[in-house]
ROBA-758434 format. One record per residue (C-alpha): residue in three letters; z, x, y. Coordinates in Angstrom, 1 decimal. Last residue first. Layout:
N
<site type="ALA" pz="Z" px="X" py="Y"/>
...
END
This chain:
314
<site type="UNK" pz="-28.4" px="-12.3" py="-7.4"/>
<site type="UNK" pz="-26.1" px="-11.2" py="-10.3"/>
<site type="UNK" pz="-27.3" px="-11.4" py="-14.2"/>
<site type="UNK" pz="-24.3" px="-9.2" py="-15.1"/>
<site type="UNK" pz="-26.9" px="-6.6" py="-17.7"/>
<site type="UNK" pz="-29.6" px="-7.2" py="-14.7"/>
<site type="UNK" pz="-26.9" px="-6.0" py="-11.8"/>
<site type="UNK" pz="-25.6" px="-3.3" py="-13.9"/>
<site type="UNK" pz="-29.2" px="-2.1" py="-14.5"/>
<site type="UNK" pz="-30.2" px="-1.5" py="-10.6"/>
<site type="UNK" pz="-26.8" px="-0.4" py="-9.7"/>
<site type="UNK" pz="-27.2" px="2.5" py="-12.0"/>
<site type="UNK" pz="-29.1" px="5.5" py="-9.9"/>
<site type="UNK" pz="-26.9" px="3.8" py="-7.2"/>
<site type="UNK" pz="-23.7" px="5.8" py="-8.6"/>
<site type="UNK" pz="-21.4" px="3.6" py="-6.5"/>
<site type="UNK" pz="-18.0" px="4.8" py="-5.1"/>
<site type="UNK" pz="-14.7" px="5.7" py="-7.0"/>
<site type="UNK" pz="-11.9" px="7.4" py="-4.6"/>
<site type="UNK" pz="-8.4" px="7.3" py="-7.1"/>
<site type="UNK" pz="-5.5" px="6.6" py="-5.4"/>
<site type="UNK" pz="-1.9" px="8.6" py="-6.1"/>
<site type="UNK" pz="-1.4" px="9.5" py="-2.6"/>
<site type="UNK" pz="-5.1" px="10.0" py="-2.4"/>
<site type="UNK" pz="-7.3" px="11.5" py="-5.1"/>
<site type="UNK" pz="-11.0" px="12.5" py="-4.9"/>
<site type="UNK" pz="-12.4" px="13.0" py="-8.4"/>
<site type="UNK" pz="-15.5" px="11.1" py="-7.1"/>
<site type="UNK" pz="-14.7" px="8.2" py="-9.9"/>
<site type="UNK" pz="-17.7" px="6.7" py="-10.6"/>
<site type="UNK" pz="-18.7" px="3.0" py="-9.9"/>
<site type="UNK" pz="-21.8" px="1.0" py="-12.0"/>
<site type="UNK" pz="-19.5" px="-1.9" py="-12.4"/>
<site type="UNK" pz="-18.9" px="-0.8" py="-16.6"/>
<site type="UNK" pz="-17.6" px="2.5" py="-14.9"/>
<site type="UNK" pz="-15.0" px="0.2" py="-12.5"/>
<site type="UNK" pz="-13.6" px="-1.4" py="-15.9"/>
<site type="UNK" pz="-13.8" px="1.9" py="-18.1"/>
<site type="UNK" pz="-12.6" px="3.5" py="-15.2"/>
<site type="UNK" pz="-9.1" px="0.7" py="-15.1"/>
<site type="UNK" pz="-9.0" px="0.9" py="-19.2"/>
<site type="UNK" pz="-9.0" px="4.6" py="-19.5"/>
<site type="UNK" pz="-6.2" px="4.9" py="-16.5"/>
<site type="UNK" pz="-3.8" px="2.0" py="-17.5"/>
<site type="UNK" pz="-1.6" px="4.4" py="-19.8"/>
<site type="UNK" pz="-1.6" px="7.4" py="-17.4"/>
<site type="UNK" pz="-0.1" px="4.8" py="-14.6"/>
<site type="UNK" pz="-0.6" px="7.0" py="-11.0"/>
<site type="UNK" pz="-4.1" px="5.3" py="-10.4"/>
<site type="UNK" pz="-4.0" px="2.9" py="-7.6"/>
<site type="UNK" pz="-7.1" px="2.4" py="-6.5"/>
<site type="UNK" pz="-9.9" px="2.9" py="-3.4"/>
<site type="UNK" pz="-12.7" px="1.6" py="-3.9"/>
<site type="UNK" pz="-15.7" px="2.4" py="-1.0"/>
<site type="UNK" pz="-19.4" px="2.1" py="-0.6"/>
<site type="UNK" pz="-19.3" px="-1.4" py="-1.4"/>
<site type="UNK" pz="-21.6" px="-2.8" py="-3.6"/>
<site type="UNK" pz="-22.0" px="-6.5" py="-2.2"/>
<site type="UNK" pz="-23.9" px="-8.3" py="-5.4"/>
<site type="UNK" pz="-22.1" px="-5.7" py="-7.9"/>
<site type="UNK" pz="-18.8" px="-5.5" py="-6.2"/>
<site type="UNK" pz="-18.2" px="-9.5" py="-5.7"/>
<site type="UNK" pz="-20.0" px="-10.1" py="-8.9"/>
<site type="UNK" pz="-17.3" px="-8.5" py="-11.0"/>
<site type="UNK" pz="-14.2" px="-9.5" py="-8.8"/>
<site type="UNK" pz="-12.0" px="-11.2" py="-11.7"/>
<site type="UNK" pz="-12.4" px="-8.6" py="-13.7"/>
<site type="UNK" pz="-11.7" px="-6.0" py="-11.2"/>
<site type="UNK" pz="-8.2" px="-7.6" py="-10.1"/>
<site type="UNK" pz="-7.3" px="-8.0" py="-13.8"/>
<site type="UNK" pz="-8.1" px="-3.9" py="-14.1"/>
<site type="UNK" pz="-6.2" px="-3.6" py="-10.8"/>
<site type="UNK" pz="-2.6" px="-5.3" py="-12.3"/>
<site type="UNK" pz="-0.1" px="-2.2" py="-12.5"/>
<site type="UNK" pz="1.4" px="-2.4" py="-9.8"/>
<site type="UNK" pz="-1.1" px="-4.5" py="-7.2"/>
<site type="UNK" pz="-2.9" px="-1.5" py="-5.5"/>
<site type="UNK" pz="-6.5" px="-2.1" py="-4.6"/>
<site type="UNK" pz="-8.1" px="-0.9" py="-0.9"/>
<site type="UNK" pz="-12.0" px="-2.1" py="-1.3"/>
<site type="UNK" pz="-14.3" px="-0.6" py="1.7"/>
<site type="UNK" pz="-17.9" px="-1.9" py="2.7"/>
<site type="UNK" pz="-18.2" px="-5.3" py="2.0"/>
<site type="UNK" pz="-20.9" px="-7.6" py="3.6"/>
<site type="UNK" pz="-22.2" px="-11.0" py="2.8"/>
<site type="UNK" pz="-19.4" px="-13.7" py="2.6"/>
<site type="UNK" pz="-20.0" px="-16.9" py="1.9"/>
<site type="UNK" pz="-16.6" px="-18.2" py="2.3"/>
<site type="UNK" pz="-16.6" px="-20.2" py="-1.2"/>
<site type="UNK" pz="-18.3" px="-17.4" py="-3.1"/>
<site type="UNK" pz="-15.9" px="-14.9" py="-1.6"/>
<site type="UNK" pz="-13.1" px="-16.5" py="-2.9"/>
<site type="UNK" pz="-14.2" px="-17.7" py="-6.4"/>
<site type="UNK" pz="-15.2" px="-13.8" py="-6.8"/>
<site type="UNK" pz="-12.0" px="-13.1" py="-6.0"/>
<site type="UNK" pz="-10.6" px="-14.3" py="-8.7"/>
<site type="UNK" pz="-6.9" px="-16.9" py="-8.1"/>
<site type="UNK" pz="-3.4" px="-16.1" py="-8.7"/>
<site type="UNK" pz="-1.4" px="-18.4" py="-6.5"/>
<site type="UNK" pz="2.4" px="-17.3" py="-6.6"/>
<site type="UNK" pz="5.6" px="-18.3" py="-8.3"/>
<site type="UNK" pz="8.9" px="-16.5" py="-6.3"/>
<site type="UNK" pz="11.2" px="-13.5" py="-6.4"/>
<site type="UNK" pz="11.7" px="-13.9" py="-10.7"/>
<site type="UNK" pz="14.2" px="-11.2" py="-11.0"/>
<site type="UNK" pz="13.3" px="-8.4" py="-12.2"/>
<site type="UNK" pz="11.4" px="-6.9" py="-15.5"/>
<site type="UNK" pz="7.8" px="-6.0" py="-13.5"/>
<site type="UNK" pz="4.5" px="-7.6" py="-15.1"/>
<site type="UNK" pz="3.7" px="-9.8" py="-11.9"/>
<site type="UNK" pz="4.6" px="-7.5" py="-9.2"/>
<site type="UNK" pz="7.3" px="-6.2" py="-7.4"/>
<site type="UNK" pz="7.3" px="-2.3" py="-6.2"/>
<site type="UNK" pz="6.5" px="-2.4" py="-2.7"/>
<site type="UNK" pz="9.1" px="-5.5" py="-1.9"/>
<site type="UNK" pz="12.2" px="-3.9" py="-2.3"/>
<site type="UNK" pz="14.1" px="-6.6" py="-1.9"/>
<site type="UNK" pz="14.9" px="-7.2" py="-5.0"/>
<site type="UNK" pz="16.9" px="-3.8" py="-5.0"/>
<site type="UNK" pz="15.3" px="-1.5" py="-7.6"/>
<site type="UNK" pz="15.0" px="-0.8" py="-11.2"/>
<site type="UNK" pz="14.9" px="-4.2" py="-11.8"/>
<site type="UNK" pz="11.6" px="-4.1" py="-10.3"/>
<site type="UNK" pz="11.0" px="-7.9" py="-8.4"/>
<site type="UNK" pz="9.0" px="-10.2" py="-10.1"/>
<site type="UNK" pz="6.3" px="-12.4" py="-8.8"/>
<site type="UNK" pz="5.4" px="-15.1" py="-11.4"/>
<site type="UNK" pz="2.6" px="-16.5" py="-11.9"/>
<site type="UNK" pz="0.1" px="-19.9" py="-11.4"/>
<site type="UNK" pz="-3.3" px="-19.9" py="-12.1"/>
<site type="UNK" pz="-7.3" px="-19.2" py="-11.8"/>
<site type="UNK" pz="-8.7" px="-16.3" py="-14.0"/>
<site type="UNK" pz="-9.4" px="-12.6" py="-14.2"/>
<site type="UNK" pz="-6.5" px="-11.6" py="-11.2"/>
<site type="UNK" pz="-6.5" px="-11.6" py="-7.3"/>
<site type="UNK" pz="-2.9" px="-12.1" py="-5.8"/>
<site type="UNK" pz="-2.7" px="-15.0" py="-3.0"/>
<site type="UNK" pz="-1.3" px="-15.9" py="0.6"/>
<site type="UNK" pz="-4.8" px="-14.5" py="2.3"/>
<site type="UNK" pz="-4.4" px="-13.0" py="6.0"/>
<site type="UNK" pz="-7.6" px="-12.4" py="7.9"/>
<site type="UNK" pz="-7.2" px="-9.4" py="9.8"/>
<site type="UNK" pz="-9.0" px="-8.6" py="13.4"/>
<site type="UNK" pz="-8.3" px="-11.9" py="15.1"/>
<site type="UNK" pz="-4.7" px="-11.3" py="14.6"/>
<site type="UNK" pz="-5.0" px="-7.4" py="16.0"/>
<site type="UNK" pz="-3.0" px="-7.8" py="19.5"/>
<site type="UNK" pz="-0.2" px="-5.4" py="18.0"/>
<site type="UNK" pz="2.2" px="-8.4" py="18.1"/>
<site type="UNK" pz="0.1" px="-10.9" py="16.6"/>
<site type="UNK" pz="-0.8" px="-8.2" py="13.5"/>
<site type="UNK" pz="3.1" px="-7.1" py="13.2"/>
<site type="UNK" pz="4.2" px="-11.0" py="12.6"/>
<site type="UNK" pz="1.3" px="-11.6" py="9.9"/>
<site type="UNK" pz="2.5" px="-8.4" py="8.3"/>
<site type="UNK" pz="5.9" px="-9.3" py="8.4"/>
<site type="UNK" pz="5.3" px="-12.8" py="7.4"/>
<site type="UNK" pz="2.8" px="-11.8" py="4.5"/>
<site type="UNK" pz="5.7" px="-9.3" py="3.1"/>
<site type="UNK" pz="8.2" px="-12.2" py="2.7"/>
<site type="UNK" pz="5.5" px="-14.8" py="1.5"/>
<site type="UNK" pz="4.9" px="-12.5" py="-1.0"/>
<site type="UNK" pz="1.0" px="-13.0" py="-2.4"/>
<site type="UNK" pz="-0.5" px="-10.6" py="-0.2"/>
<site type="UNK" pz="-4.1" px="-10.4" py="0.0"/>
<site type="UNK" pz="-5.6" px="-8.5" py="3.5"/>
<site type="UNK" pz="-9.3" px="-9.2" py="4.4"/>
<site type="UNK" pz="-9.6" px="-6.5" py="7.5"/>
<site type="UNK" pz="-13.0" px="-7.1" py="10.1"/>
<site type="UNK" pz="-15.1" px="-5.3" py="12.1"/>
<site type="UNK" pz="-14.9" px="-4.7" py="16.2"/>
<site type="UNK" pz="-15.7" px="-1.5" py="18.7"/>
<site type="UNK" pz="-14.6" px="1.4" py="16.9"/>
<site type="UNK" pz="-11.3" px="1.1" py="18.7"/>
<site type="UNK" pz="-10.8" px="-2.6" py="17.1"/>
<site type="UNK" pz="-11.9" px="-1.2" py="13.6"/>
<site type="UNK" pz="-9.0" px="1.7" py="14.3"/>
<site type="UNK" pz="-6.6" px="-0.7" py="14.6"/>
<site type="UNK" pz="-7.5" px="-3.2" py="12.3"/>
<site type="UNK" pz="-7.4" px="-0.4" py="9.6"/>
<site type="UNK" pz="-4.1" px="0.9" py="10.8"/>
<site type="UNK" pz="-3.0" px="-3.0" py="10.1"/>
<site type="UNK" pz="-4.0" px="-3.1" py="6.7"/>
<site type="UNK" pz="-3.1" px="-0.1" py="5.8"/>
<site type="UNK" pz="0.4" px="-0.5" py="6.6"/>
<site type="UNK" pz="-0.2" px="-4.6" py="6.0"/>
<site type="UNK" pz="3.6" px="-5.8" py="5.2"/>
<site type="UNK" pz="2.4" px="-5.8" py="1.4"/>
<site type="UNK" pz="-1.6" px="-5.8" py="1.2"/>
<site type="UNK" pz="-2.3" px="-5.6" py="-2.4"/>
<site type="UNK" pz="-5.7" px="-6.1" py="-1.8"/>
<site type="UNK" pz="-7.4" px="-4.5" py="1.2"/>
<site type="UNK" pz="-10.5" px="-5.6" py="1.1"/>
<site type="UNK" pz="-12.3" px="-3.9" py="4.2"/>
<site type="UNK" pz="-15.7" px="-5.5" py="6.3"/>
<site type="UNK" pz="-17.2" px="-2.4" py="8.4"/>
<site type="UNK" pz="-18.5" px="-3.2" py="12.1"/>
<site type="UNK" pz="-17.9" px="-0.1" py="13.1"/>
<site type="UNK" pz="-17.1" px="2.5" py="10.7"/>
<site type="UNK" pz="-14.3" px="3.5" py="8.5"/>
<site type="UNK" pz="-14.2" px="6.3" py="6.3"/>
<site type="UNK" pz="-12.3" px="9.3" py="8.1"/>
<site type="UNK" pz="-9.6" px="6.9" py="9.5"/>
<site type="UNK" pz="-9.2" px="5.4" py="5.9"/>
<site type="UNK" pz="-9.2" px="8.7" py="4.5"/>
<site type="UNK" pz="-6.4" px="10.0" py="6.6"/>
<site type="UNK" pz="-4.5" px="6.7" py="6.2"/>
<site type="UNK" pz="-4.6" px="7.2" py="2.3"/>
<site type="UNK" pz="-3.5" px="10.9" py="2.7"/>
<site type="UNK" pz="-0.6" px="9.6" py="5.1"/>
<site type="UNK" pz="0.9" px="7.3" py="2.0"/>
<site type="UNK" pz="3.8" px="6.4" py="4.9"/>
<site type="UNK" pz="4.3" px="7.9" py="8.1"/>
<site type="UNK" pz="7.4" px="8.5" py="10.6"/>
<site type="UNK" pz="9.2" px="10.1" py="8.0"/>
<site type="UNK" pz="12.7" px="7.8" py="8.6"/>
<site type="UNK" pz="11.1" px="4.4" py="9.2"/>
<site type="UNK" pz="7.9" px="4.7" py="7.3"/>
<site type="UNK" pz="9.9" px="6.1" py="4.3"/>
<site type="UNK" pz="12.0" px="3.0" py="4.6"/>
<site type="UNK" pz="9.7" px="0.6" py="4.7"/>
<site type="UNK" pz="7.9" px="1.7" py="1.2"/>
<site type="UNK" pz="11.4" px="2.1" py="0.0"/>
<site type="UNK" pz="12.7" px="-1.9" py="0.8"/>
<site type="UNK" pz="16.2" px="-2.2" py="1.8"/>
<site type="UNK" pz="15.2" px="-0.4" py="5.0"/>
<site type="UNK" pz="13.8" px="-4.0" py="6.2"/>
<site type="UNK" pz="11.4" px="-2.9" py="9.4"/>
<site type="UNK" pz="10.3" px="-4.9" py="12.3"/>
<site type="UNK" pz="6.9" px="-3.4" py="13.5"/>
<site type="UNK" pz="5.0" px="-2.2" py="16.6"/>
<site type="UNK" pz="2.1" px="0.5" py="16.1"/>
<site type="UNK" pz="1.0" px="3.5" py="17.2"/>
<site type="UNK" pz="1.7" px="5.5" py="13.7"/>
<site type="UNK" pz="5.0" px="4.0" py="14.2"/>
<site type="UNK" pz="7.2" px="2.0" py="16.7"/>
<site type="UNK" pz="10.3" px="1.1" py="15.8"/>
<site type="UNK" pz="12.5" px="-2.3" py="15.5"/>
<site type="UNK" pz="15.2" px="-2.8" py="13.1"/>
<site type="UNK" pz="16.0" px="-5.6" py="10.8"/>
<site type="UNK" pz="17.1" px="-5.9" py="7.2"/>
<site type="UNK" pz="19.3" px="-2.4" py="7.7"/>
<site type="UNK" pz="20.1" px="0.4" py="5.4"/>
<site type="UNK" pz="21.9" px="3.1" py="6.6"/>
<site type="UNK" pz="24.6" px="2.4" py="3.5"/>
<site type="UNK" pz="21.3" px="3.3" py="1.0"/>
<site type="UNK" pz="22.4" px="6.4" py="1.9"/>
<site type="UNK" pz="19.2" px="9.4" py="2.9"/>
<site type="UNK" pz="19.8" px="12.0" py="0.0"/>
<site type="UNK" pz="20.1" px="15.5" py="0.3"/>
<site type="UNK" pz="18.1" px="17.3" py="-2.7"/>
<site type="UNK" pz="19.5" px="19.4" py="-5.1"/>
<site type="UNK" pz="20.4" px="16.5" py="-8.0"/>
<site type="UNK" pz="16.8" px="15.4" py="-7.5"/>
<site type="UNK" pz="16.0" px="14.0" py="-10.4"/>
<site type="UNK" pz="19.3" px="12.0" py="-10.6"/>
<site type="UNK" pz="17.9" px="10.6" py="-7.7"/>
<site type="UNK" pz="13.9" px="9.5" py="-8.8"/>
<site type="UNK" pz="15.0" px="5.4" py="-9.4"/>
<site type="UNK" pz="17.6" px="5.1" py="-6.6"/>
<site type="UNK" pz="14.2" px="6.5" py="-4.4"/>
<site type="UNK" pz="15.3" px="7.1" py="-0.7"/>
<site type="UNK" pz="15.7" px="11.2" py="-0.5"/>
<site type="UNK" pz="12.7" px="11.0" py="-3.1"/>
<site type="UNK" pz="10.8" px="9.3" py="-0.3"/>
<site type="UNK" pz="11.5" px="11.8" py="2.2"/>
<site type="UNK" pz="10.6" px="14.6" py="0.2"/>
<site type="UNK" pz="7.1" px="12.8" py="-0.2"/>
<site type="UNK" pz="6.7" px="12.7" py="3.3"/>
<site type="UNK" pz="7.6" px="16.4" py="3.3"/>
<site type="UNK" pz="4.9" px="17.3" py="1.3"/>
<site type="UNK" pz="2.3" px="15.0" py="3.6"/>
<site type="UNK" pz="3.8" px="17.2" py="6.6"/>
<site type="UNK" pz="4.9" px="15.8" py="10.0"/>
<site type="UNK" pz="7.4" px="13.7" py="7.8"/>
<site type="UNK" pz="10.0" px="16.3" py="8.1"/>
<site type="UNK" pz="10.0" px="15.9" py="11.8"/>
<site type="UNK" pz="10.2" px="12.4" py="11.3"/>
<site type="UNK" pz="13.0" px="12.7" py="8.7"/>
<site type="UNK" pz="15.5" px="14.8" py="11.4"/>
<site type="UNK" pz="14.5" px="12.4" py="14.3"/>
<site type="UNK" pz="15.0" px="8.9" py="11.5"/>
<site type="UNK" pz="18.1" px="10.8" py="9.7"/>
<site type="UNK" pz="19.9" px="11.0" py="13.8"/>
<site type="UNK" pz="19.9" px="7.1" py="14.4"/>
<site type="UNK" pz="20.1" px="6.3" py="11.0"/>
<site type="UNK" pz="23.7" px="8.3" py="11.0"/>
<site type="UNK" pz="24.8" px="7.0" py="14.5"/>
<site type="UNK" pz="24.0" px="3.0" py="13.3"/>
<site type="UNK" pz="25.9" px="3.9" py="10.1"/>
<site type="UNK" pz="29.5" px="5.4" py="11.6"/>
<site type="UNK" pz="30.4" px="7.7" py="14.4"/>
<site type="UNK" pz="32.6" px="9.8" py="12.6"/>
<site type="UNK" pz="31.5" px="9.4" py="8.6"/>
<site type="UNK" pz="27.8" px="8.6" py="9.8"/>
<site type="UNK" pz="27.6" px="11.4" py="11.8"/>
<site type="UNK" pz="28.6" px="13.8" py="9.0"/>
<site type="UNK" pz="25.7" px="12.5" py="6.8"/>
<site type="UNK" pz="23.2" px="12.5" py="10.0"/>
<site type="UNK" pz="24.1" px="16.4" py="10.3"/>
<site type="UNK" pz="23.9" px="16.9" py="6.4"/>
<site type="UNK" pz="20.2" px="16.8" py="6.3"/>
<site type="UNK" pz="19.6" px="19.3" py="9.0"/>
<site type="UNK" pz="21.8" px="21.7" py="6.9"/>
<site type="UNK" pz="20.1" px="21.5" py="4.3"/>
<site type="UNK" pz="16.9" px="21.9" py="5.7"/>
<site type="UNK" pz="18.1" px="25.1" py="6.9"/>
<site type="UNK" pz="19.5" px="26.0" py="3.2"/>
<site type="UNK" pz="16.9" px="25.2" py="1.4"/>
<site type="UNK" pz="16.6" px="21.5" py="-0.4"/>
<site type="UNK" pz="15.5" px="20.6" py="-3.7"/>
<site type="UNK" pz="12.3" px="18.6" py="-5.2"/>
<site type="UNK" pz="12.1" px="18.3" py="-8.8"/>
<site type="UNK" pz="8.7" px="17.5" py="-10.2"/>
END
């Protein structure tokens, strides 16, 4: 889809431009972060925002102003969606969160519908803990329940780890330094060479980039076997392009727990037969419910009763 710009928010988009040229790059942030967050206040102009950052999506936008990767900036404080964080603009999930104010707001929206007290959430794929830390959030308004967020990246897990002590929501979020996969061992993170390597949204184990480091892979069944723990309600999966490893390696997790919840990524057409297949063999349906590109599957209890005998889970 090509996105392009009328002439008002033309306009609005060139003031920060011109800024930049006379008062220089912190002026031109400065003024792109008021005119993106009042673009942001829509989920269509979130996405606007984030083809005004993506290097990979520009030359499909030839009529839309872009946002300079010169603004960028490893460091900057802001406060969004009521929440303290130190932002690296060289990465695009950051980015958007900086200048739009919000970042995948459908997911957020169903998160904030979904959750309930007390609720136990997976969210794998975890990054610098957007959802992760909005989850926390909400869980400590409901009154208390717990975020388990996997994030391989030591970069990522340091951000997030920093953002939960400084938002008060530490003893809300466990943090675990792994990815999830079919089997026990040792991989390589890549970066997207379609991107700057520090663009840390879009790295992942099968990407063509530089090698960003070697990380844990372990299933999470293993995990939750050796905690003990009894009670999942909401999964969050997006690893690029890895969920249907993720699944395999969490088979008895989702039958024994069944949580009412999984939420995953499901923008690659040529993963999508597998990753239902996967999810439909776990007695889960899709609901036809989409969210900034993640598919809502919960579990068709008519079948839990003969997925659990064909897995042999107690």
């Amino acid at each position: 889809m090509e996105y392009r710009d009328g002439v008002v928010r033309r306009a609005a988009w060139e003031v920060p431009h011109a800024a930049g040229r006379s008062l220089g790059v912190d002026a031109a942030r400065r003024i792109a972060r008021v005119v993106g967050s009042a673009e942001g206040l829509t989920e269509a102009g979130v996405t606007r925002v984030a083809n005004r950052i993506s290097p990979r999506v520009a030359d499909r936008n030839p009529h839309l102003v872009k946002i300079s990767p010169e603004w960028a900036t490893t460091d900057i404080a802001v406060r969004r969606q009521g929440l303290r964080w130190h932002l690296d603009l060289r990465d695009n999930l950051q980015a958007v969160l900086y200048y739009a104010g919000r970042y995948e707001p459908a997911v957020t929206r169903f998160l904030r519908s979904e959750l309930k007290p007390g609720d136990v959430v997976l969210d794998i794929g975890a990054n610098i803990g957007l959802h992760s830390l909005g989850a926390a959030k909400q869980l400590r308004d409901l009154g208390g329940g717990q975020v388990i967020a996997f994030e391989p990246a030591e970069d990522s897990l340091d951000k997030l780890r920093a953002a939960a002590e400084s938002n008060g929501l530490a003893d809300l979020i466990t943090l675990v330094p792994v990815a999830l996969g079919e089997r026990k061992h040792q991989a390589a993170l890549h970066a997207d060479s379609r991107y700057d390597p520090a663009d840390s949204g879009v790295r992942s184990l099968q990407a063509d980039g530089e090698v960003v480091q070697d990380v844990p892979v372990i299933r999470l069944d293993d995990w939750v076997r050796e905690r003990s723990l009894e009670r999942l309600d909401v999964v969050k999966l997006d690893v690029e392009g890895s969920e249907t490893a993720a699944l395999a390696g969490a088979t008895r997790t989702l039958i024994r727990l069944q949580p009412r919840a999984v939420l995953v990524e499901d923008k690659r057409a040529d993963l999508r037969p597998r990753l239902h297949a996967v999810l439909d063999e776990l007695g889960y349906r899709s609901t036809g419910a989409t969210f900034d590109h993640n598919t809502l599957f919960r579990p068709d209890r008519r079948e839990q009763a003969a997925v659990t005998r064909r897995h042999s889970v107690r």
